[in-house]
C-alpha positions as CSV (number, residue, x, y, z in Angstrom):
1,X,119.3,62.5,111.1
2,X,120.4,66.4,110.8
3,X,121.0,65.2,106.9
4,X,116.8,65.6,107.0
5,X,116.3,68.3,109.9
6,X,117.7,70.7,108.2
7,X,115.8,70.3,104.6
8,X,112.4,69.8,106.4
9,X,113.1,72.8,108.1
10,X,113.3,74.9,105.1
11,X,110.3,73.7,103.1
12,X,108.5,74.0,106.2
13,X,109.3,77.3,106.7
14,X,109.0,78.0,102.9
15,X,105.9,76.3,102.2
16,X,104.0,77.2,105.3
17,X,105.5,80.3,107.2
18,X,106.4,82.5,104.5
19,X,102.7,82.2,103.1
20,X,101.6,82.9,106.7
21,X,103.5,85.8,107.1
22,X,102.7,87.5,103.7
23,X,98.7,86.9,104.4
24,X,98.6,88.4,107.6
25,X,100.5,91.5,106.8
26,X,98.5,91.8,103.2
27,X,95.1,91.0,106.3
28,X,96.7,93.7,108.6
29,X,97.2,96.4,105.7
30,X,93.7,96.1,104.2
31,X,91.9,96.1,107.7
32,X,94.2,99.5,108.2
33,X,92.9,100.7,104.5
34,X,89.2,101.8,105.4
35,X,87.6,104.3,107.4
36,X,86.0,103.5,111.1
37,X,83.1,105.2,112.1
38,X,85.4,107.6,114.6
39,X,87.1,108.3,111.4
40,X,83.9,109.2,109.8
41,X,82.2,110.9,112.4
42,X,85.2,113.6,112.6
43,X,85.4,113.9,108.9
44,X,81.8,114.7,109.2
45,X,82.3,117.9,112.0
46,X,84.9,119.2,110.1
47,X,82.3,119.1,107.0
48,X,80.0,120.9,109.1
49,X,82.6,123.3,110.5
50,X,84.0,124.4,106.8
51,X,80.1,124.8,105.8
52,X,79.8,126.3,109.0
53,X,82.9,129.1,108.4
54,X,82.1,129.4,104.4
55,X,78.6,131.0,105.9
56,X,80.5,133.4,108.2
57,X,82.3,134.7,105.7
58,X,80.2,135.1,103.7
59,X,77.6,137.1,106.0
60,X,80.9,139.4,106.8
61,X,81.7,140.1,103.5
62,X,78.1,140.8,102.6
63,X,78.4,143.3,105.8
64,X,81.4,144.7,104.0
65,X,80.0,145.2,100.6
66,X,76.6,147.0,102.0
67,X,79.0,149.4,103.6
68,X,81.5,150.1,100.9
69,X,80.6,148.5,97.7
70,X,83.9,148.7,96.1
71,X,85.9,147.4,98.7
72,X,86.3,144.0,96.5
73,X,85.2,143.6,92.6
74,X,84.1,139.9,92.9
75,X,80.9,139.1,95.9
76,X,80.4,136.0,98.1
77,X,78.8,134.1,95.5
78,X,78.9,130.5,96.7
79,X,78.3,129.2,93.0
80,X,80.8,131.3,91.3
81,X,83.3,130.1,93.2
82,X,82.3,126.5,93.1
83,X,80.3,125.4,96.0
84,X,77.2,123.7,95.9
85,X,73.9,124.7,96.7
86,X,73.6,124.6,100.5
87,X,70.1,123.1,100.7
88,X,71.5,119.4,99.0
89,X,71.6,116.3,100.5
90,X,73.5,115.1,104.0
91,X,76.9,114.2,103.1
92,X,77.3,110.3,102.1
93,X,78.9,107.7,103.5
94,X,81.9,106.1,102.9
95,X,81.4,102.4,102.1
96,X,83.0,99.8,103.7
Protein backbone atom coordinates (compact mmCIF):
# COMPACT_ATOMS: atom_id res chain seq x y z
CA UNK A 1 0.00 0.00 0.00
CA UNK A 2 2.70 2.93 0.78
CA UNK A 3 4.48 1.12 -2.49
CA UNK A 4 1.45 3.29 -4.35
CA UNK A 5 0.85 6.31 -1.84
CA UNK A 6 3.80 7.67 -2.40
CA UNK A 7 3.95 7.64 -6.42
CA UNK A 8 0.26 8.83 -6.58
CA UNK A 9 1.30 11.51 -4.47
CA UNK A 10 3.77 12.91 -6.73
CA UNK A 11 1.99 12.86 -10.06
CA UNK A 12 -0.77 14.31 -8.19
CA UNK A 13 1.00 17.00 -6.99
CA UNK A 14 2.97 17.21 -10.38
CA UNK A 15 0.13 16.97 -12.67
CA UNK A 16 -2.36 19.00 -10.83
CA UNK A 17 -0.76 21.33 -8.13
CA UNK A 18 2.13 22.55 -9.77
CA UNK A 19 -0.12 23.71 -12.80
CA UNK A 20 -2.34 25.25 -10.18
CA UNK A 21 0.16 27.11 -8.52
CA UNK A 22 1.87 28.53 -11.71
CA UNK A 23 -1.72 29.84 -13.18
CA UNK A 24 -2.70 31.61 -10.25
CA UNK A 25 0.53 33.46 -9.64
CA UNK A 26 0.82 34.13 -13.75
CA UNK A 27 -3.56 35.26 -12.84
CA UNK A 28 -2.32 37.29 -9.79
CA UNK A 29 0.66 39.15 -11.68
CA UNK A 30 -1.45 40.15 -14.77
CA UNK A 31 -4.50 41.40 -12.56
CA UNK A 32 -1.43 43.50 -10.69
CA UNK A 33 -0.16 44.66 -14.36
CA UNK A 34 -2.93 47.30 -15.30
CA UNK A 35 -3.98 50.51 -14.00
CA UNK A 36 -7.39 50.97 -11.68
CA UNK A 37 -9.27 53.84 -12.04
CA UNK A 38 -7.67 55.37 -8.53
CA UNK A 39 -4.60 54.83 -10.42
CA UNK A 40 -5.82 56.83 -13.28
CA UNK A 41 -7.62 59.36 -11.67
CA UNK A 42 -4.26 60.52 -9.68
CA UNK A 43 -2.18 60.18 -12.81
CA UNK A 44 -4.75 62.59 -14.18
CA UNK A 45 -4.24 65.54 -11.16
CA UNK A 46 -0.88 65.30 -11.44
CA UNK A 47 -1.39 65.94 -15.39
CA UNK A 48 -3.38 68.87 -14.46
CA UNK A 49 -1.00 70.07 -11.75
CA UNK A 50 2.30 69.93 -14.10
CA UNK A 51 0.05 71.81 -16.87
CA UNK A 52 -1.05 73.72 -14.07
CA UNK A 53 2.78 74.78 -12.74
CA UNK A 54 4.27 74.86 -16.59
CA UNK A 55 1.56 77.99 -16.84
CA UNK A 56 2.91 79.66 -13.62
CA UNK A 57 6.07 79.77 -14.78
CA UNK A 58 5.67 80.74 -17.52
CA UNK A 59 3.43 83.92 -16.53
CA UNK A 60 6.55 84.65 -13.96
CA UNK A 61 9.02 84.52 -16.43
CA UNK A 62 7.03 86.60 -18.85
CA UNK A 63 6.81 89.14 -15.61
CA UNK A 64 10.55 88.80 -15.60
CA UNK A 65 11.38 89.47 -19.15
CA UNK A 66 8.90 92.65 -19.37
CA UNK A 67 11.00 93.99 -16.56
CA UNK A 68 14.48 93.25 -17.63
CA UNK A 69 14.69 91.78 -21.01
CA UNK A 70 18.08 90.31 -20.79
CA UNK A 71 17.69 88.57 -17.65
CA UNK A 72 17.57 85.18 -19.75
CA UNK A 73 18.42 84.72 -23.72
CA UNK A 74 15.87 81.91 -24.42
CA UNK A 75 11.65 82.96 -23.44
CA UNK A 76 8.90 80.65 -22.16
CA UNK A 77 8.03 79.40 -25.38
CA UNK A 78 5.97 76.32 -24.68
CA UNK A 79 6.72 74.86 -28.30
CA UNK A 80 10.43 75.42 -28.35
CA UNK A 81 10.87 73.57 -25.58
CA UNK A 82 8.55 70.77 -26.58
CA UNK A 83 5.26 71.04 -25.18
CA UNK A 84 2.14 70.81 -26.89
CA UNK A 85 -0.30 73.20 -27.78
CA UNK A 86 -2.46 73.74 -24.64
CA UNK A 87 -5.89 74.00 -26.32
CA UNK A 88 -5.57 69.90 -27.52
CA UNK A 89 -7.52 67.23 -26.53
CA UNK A 90 -8.29 65.80 -22.70
CA UNK A 91 -5.73 63.40 -21.95
CA UNK A 92 -6.69 59.62 -23.01
CA UNK A 93 -7.23 56.83 -21.34
CA UNK A 94 -5.30 53.99 -20.54
CA UNK A 95 -7.00 50.78 -21.89
CA UNK A 96 -7.67 47.96 -19.96
Amino acid sequence: MEDVLIPAIAITTLFLGLPWLIFHYITRWKSAATLTSEDENLLDELHELARRLDDRLCTVERIMTAENPNWRQIACDPASIGIEDRDREPVRRISK
